[in-house]
C-alpha positions, 0 to 999 in steps of 0.5 A, a space after each residue: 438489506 443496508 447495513 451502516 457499519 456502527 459500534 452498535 452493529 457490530 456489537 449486536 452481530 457479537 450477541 447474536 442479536 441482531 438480523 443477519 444481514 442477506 449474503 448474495 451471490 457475486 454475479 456479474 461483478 468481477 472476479 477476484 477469485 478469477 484473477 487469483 486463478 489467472 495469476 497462477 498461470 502466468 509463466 515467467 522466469 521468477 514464476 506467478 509469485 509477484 502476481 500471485 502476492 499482489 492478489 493475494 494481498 487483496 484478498 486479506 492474506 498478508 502473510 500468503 501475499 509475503 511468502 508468495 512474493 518472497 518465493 519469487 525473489 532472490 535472498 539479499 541478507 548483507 552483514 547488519 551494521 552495529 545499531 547498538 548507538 542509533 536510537 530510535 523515533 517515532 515514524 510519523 512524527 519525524 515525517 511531519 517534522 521534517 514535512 513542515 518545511 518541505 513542499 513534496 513528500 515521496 513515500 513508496 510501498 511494496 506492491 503486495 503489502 498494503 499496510 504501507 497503503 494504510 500507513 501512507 492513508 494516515 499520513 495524507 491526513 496529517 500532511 493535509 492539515 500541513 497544506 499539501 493539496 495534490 496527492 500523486 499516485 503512480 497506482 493511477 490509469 495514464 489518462 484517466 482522471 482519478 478525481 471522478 467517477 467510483 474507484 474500479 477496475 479501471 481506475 488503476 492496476 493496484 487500486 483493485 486492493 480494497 485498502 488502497 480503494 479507500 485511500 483514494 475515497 477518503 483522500 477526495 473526501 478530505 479535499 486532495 487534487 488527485 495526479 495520474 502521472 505515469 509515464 507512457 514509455 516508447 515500448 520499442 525502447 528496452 534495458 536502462 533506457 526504457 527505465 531512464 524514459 520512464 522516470 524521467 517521463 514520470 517526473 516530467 509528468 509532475 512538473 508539467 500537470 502541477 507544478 508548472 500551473 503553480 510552482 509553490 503546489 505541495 504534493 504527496 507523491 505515493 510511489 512504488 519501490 525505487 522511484 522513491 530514491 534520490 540518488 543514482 542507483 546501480 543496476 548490477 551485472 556492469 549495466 551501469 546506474 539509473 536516476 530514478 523519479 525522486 532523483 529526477 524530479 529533483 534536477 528538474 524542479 531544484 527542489 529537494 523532496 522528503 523522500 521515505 522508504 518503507 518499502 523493505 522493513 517489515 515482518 516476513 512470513 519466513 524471517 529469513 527473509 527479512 533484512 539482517 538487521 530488522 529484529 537487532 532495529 526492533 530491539 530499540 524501540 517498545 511499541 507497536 507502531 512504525 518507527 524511524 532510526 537515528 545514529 549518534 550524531 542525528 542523521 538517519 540510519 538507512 537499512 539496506 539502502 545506499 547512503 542518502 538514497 531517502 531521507 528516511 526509513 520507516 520501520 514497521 514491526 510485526 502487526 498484531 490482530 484483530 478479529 483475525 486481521 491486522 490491527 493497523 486496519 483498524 488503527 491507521 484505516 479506521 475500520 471496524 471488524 463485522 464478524 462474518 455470520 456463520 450462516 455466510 461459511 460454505 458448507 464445503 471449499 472456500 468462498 470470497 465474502 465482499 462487503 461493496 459500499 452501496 450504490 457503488 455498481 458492479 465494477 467498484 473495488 469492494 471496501 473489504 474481502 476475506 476468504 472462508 473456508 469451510 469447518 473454519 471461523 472466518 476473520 472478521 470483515 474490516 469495514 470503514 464507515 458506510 452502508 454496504 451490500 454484502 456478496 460471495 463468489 465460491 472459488 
């Protein structure tokens, strides 16, 4: 049975008056529940934690994802400064103030945490009304053209996140020239050079593939961690400093990106965990949604980061729920919650329900998953807008 996902649907499903729609097993199609297994069994000197947050993560565990990453990190809680002056602003709104006069936009995320993808989602949208046309992404196969062919396995590492999937399928509906500009580094090469070449590779791959074709190109470059800071960062241990990809593109090309963080400014599963100053910043603003801070004289406050290493630094408050996932599926991703059918639960264990859009083959990333257990309610399927077949697969 086809399903398009409307408010009516949904509101039927919650009466109870509407077919429930048919439920099949996953088959041949890839295991996410197998990858989560795999993950586990890795053996590294920090443990399976970032494999494991990454999947997680996919899965719809957020908080899972977080403390799974967390564990496999060292804690890095330097002294808080005084923020009693700085004030703070509304995230997206200073990022498009500034990106009216700026041609690149760099805007990084932690692997594990896909509301930033869903953050940066809605910023693609305003920056295209802006004139931005390329959209690169690091998340991209090198060599691989990510303008064709369905989102899958294939298309990037970190695109098997259904949130980040459906970045990239809106962004080609939208209009975007999707980039692929990672680096192939010389795997002989080791320590601060092998690190050198592939930020330099990364930032000689943007200018080469767009810039030097069309010199006034504006791009939105989605990045992970570090590549987004301009400025020489220390490696510690005496191993020296490293110019990363934004500093990079920035001596090659003479132009000065936008660069953002948001990368370490968000509610963890242990607060512990989080920056010093994280909750001292969410006592300067009221609202729900992420925000940036200023100082007294206007510049940008960067939490944790070495002065003008970013432009700016979006600060992300706890989410609040929906239907038992995060609100920003819904308030920056535009879906909607199908509640899981009961008929759907396992009688015993867990299982993976996928909702894949329809038509899509076996190896496209689902538009949505969730895990259910047995004696539990389900969160809610989030669903953007579509027909969709749904499966399970018991893990």
């Amino acid at each position: 049975m086809l399903l398009r996902i409307t408010a009516f649907v949904v509101t039927s499903l919650l009466c109870g008056c509407a077919a429930v729609p048919e439920l099949q097993p996953r088959g041949e199609a890839y295991s996410y529940a197998g990858e989560l297994r795999r993950a586990a069994e890795v053996k590294s000197p920090s443990g399976p934690g970032q494999l494991v947050a990454s999947v997680r993560a996919m899965l719809g565990d957020l908080d899972g994802a977080i403390a799974a990453f967390d564990a496999s990190q060292p804690a890095h809680r330097l002294p808080a400064p005084d923020l009693s002056q700085d004030r703070s602003e509304d995230a997206l709104a200073a990022i498009l103030r500034e990106a009216a006069t700026r041609q690149i936009v760099i805007l990084n995320e932690a692997h594990h945490v896909p509301m930033h993808r869903a953050f940066s989602m809605r910023l693609a949208r305003e920056l295209r009304k802006l004139g931005f046309e390329y959209l690169a992404c690091e998340a991209f196969t090198r060599g691989r053209d990510p303008n064709v062919g369905v989102v899958e396995r294939s298309s990037g590492a970190y695109l098997q996140d259904p949130v980040f999937a459906e970045f990239i399928r809106e962004a080609r509906r939208d209009g975007w020239k999707l980039v692929a500009y990672e680096a192939d580094v010389d795997s002989s090469v080791q320590g601060l050079e092998r690190i050198r070449q592939r930020e330099q590779g990364q930032a000689r791959n943007l200018v080469e593939q767009v810039l030097a074709r069309q010199p006034s190109a504006r791009i939105f470059v989605h990045v992970g961690y570090g590549h987004a800071l301009e400025t020489p960062q220390p490696l510690g241990q005496g191993r020296g400093s490293v110019l990363l990809m934004a500093g990079e593109l920035k001596q090659m090309t003479g132009v000065d990106p936008l660069s953002i963080d948001q990368s370490m400014t968000y509610a963890h599963s242990d607060p512990a965990r989080e920056l010093s100053s994280y909750r001292a910043a969410l006592a300067l603003q009221d609202g729900l949604e992420p925000f940036v801070l200023r100082k007294l004289d206007g510049s940008a406050r960067l939490l944790q980061l070495t002065p003008d290493a970013v432009d700016l630094q979006v600060i992300h408050p706890p989410y609040t729920l929906v239907s038992g996932r995060p609100s920003w599926l819904v308030s920056w991703a535009q879906r909607r919650p199908f509640p899981v059918p009961d008929a759907w639960l396992p009688t015993q264990g867990r299982r993976l329900i996928y909702a894949v859009h329809q038509g899509h083959p076996a190896q496209a990333i689902p538009a949505d998953i969730v895990i259910a257990e047995a004696g539990k309610a389900a969160p809610a399927l989030m669903l953007p807008a579509g027909q969709f077949r749904f499966e399970f697969e018991q893990f």
